[in-house]
C-alpha positions in Angstrom: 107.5 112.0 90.9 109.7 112.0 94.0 110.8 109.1 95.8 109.8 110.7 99.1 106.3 111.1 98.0 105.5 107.4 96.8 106.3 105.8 100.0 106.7 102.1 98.8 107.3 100.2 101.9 107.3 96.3 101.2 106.8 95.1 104.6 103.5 96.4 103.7 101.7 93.3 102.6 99.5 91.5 105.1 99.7 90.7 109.1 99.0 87.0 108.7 100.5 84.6 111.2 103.1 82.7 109.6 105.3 85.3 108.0 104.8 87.6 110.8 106.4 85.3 112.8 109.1 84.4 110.4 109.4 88.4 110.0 109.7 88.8 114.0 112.2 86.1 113.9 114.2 88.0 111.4 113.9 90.9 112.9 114.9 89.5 116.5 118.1 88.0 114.2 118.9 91.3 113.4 118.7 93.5 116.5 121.4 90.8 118.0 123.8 90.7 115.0 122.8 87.6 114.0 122.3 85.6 110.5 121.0 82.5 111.6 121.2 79.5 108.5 117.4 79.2 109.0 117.0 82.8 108.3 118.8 82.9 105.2 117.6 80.3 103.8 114.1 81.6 104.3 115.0 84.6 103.1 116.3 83.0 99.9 113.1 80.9 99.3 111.1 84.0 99.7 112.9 85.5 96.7 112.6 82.1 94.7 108.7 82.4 95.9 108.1 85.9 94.8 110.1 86.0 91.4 108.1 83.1 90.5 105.0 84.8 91.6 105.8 87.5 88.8 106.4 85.0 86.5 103.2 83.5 87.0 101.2 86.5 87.0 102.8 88.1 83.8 101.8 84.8 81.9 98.2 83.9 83.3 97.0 86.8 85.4 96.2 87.1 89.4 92.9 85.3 88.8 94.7 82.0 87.4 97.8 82.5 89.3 97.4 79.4 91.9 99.7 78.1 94.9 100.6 75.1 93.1 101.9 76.7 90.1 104.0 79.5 91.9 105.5 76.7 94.4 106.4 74.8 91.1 107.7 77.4 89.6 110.0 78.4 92.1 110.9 74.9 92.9 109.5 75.6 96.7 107.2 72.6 98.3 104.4 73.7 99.3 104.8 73.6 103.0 108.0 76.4 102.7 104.9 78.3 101.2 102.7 78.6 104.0 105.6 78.6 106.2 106.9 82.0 104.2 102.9 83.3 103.2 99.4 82.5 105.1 98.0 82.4 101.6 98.4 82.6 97.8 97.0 86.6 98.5 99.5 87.2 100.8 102.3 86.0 98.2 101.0 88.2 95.6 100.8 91.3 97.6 104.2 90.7 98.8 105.5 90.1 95.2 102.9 93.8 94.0 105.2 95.3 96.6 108.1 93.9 96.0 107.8 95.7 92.3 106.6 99.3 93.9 109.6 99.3 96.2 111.7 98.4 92.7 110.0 101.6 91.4 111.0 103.5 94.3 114.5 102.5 94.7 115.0 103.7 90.9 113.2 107.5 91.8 115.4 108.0 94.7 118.7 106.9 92.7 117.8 109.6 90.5 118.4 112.3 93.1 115.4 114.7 92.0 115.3 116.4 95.1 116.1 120.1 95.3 115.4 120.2 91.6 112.2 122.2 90.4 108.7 120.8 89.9 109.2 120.5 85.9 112.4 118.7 86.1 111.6 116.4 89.1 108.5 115.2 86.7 110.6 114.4 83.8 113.4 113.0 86.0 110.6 110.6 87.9 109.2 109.7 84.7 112.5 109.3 82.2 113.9 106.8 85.8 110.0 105.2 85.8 109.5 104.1 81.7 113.6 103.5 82.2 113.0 100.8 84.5 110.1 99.8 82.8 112.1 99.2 79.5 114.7 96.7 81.7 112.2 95.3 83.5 109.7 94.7 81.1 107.8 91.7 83.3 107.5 93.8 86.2 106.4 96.7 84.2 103.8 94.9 83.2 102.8 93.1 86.1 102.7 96.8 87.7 100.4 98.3 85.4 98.2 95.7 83.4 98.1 93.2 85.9 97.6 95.6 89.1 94.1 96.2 88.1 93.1 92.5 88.3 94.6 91.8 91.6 92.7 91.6 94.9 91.4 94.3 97.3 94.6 94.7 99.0 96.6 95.1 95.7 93.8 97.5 94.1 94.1 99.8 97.0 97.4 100.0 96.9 97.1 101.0 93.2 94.8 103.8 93.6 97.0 104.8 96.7 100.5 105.4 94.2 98.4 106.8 91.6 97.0 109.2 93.7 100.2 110.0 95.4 101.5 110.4 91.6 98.7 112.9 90.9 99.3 114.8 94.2 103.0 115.5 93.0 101.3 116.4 89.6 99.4 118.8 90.8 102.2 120.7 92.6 102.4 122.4 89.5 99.2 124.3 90.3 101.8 126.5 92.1 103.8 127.2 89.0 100.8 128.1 86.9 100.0 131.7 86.1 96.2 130.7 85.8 94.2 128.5 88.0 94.1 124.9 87.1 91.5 122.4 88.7 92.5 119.6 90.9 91.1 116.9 88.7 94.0 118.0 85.9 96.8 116.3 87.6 94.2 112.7 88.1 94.0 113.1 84.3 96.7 113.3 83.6 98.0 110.3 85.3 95.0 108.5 84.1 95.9 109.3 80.6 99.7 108.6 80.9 98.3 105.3 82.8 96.5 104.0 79.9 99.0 104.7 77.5 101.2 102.7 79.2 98.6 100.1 79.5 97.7 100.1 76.1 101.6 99.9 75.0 102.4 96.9 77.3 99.1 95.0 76.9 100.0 93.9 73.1 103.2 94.0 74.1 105.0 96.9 72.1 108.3 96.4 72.1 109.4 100.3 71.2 111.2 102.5 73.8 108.9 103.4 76.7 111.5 106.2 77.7 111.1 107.0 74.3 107.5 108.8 75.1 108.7 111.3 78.1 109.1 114.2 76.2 106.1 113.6 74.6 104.6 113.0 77.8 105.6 115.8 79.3 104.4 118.6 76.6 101.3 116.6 77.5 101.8 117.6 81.9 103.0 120.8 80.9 100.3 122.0 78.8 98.0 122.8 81.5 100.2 124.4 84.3 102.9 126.1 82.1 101.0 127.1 78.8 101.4 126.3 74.9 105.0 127.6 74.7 106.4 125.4 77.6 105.1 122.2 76.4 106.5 122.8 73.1 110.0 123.3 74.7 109.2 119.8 76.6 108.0 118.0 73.5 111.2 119.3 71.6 113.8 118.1 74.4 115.5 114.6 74.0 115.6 112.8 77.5 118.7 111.8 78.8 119.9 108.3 78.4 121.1 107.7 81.8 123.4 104.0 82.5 121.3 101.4 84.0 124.4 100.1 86.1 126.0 101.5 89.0 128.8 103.4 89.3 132.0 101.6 89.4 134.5 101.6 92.9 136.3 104.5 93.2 139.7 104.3 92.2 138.6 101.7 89.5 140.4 102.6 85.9 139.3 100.9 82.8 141.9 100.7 79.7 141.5 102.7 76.6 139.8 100.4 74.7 136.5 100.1 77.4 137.0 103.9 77.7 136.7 104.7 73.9 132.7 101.8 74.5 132.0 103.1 77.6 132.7 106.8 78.6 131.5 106.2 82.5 133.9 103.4 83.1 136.3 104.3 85.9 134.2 107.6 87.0 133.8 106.5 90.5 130.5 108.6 90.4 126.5 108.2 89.8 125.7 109.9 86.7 121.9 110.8 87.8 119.4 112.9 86.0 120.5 116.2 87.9 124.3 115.4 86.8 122.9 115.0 83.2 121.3 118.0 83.6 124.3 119.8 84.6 126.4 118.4 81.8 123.9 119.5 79.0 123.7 123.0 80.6 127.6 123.3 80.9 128.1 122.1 77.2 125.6 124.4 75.5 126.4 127.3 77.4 130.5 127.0 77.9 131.9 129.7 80.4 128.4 129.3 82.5 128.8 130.3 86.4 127.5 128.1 89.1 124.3 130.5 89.4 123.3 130.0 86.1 124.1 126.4 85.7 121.6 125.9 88.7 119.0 128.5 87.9 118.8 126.7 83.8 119.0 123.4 85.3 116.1 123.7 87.8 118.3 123.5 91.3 116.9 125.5 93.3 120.0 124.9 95.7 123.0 126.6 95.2 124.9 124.9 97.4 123.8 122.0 96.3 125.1 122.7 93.0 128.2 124.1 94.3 128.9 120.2 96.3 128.3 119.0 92.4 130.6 121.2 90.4 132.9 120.8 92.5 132.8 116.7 92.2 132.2 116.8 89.0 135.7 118.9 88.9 137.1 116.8 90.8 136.4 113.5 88.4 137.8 115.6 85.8 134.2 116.1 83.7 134.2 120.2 83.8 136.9 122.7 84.6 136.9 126.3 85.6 138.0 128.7 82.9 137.4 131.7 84.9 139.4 133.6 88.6 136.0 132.6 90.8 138.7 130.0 92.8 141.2 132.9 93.3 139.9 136.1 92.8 136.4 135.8 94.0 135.0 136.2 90.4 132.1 134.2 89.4 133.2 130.3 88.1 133.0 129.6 84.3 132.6 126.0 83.4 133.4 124.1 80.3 133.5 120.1 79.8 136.8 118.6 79.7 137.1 115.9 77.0 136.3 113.2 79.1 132.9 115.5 80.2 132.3 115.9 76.5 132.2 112.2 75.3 130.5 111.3 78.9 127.7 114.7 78.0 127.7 112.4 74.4 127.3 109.1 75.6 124.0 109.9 78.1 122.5 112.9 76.2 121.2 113.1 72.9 122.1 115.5 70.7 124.5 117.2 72.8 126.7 119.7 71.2 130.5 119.5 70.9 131.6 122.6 71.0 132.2 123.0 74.5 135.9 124.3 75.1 138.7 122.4 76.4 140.8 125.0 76.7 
């Protein structure tokens, strides 16, 4: 499920006349340096415009989701409407995009790439049902609602989900036995309507909660009984929802002791949290081996993140690699230890600090 596969591109959404001209205008603002008032202000009534769009649809649906009530909603007259949108389909395509290029922006902060095909699917999904929990409108406008929308917003439904199933299927590759193209559609159609069935009466239990189980499910076919058991058994990682703080930012002891990642001026991603849970179950583990457990194909790569993660004061190096050319051996610090413990369940303790 990498970002660079589900190309979510929100300018996207229809040609019609009166945004394309507000969106040459823009554009024309931009190539000269400019922020004209007019332009922000559009820009801002645009967001009023599609956030009330979501609203709308997450309470009555695309069918009963009308001009008026958006407009009203948003607090927008309806003249700013057609100004911003040729039509109410137009709007909700922009808003269907608008949510897809959410989706995106969360895969890509995950940093998947360079990791192998297993753990790019459970990073992609764990950053997916992640978002989904936070966002629970749009998650729902995404996958209940989608199938009700218009032409435009149907085929770029099947479009994702196919794009999903092509990334799926990469693990065709990885299989000792053949496996038929129509696995990986199944699959996402299966994980689709699980979803669908969750959010349509409105479960309120952890979506993020169901990847491991979900990916014994993916695994089953492609890597064989004793793989998807490993899967089923592994706790995802919880990773923060908010972004790393500036470097150089220190919180006192008191947010340390409630928050491990304040003042780390680094993303903890899904590949860091990998790392982390590979370092503290295997103390004294050497660069190669952290990458090869962890799924990074990479090793320099992995050697860029050691090396930061040294550098924040999350792992030191226990062996002569730095000075005598002998291979590194990594343990968590204490600070690594509570940060492994704050975003990964069940992570040991033992690691040594020595």
């Amino acid at each position: 499920m990498g970002a660079g596969r589900v190309s979510l591109a929100v300018d996207r959404v229809s040609r019609g006349g009166a945004s394309t001209r507000l969106r040459v205008r823009d554009a024309e603002c931009r190539r000269e340096g400019l922020s004209t008032p007019g332009v922000q202000v559009a820009e801002i009534q645009r967001s009023r415009l599609l956030a009330a769009a979501l609203t709308v649809v997450d309470e009555l649906g695309y069918g009963d989701a009308t001009v008026t009530q958006i407009t009203q909603r948003a607090r927008v007259s309806r003249r700013t409407f057609y100004e911003l949108f040729e039509n109410r389909e137009e709007c909700l395509a922009a808003m269907f995009e608008h949510v897809l290029k959410s989706i995106a922006s969360e895969l890509a902060a995950a940093e998947l790439e360079g990791l192998s095909w297993l753990e790019r699917v459970r990073g992609g999904l764990s950053a997916i049902l992640s978002f989904f929990d936070r966002e629970p409108v749009l998650a729902r406008v995404c996958v209940v609602q989608s199938l009700r929308g218009d032409e435009h917003v149907l085929e770029r439904r099947t479009e994702v989900l196919g794009q999903l199933a092509a990334i799926l299927d990469e693990g065709s590759k990885e299989s000792a036995r053949p496996v038929p193209p129509l696995t990986a559609e199944g699959l996402v159609g299966a994980i689709h309507s699980i979803l669908y069935a969750r959010l349509l009466k409105g479960d309120h239990e952890s979506l993020t909660g169901l990847v491991s189980d979900l990916m014994g499910m993916i695994a089953l076919p492609y890597l064989g009984a004793d793989k998807a058991r490993r899967e089923h058994a592994r706790p995802a990682p919880v990773l923060p929802a908010a972004p790393a703080l500036a470097a150089g930012s220190v919180g006192d002891a008191e947010s340390f002791e409630r928050n491990p990642l304040e003042g780390i001026p680094m993303r903890v991603t899904y590949r860091t949290a990998l790392v982390l849970r590979q370092i503290s179950e295997q103390p004294g583990i050497s660069n190669r081996q952290v990458a090869d457990q962890a799924g990074v194909s990479d090793q320099g790569q992995m050697s860029k993140l050691l090396s930061r993660l040294e550098r924040f004061g999350l792992i030191h190096n226990t062996g002569e690699g730095h000075t005598k050319g002998e291979p590194n051996a990594w343990t968590l610090t204490p600070t690594g230890k509570r940060v492994a413990q704050s975003i990964l369940p069940n992570t040991p303790t033992h690691a040594s600090t020595t």
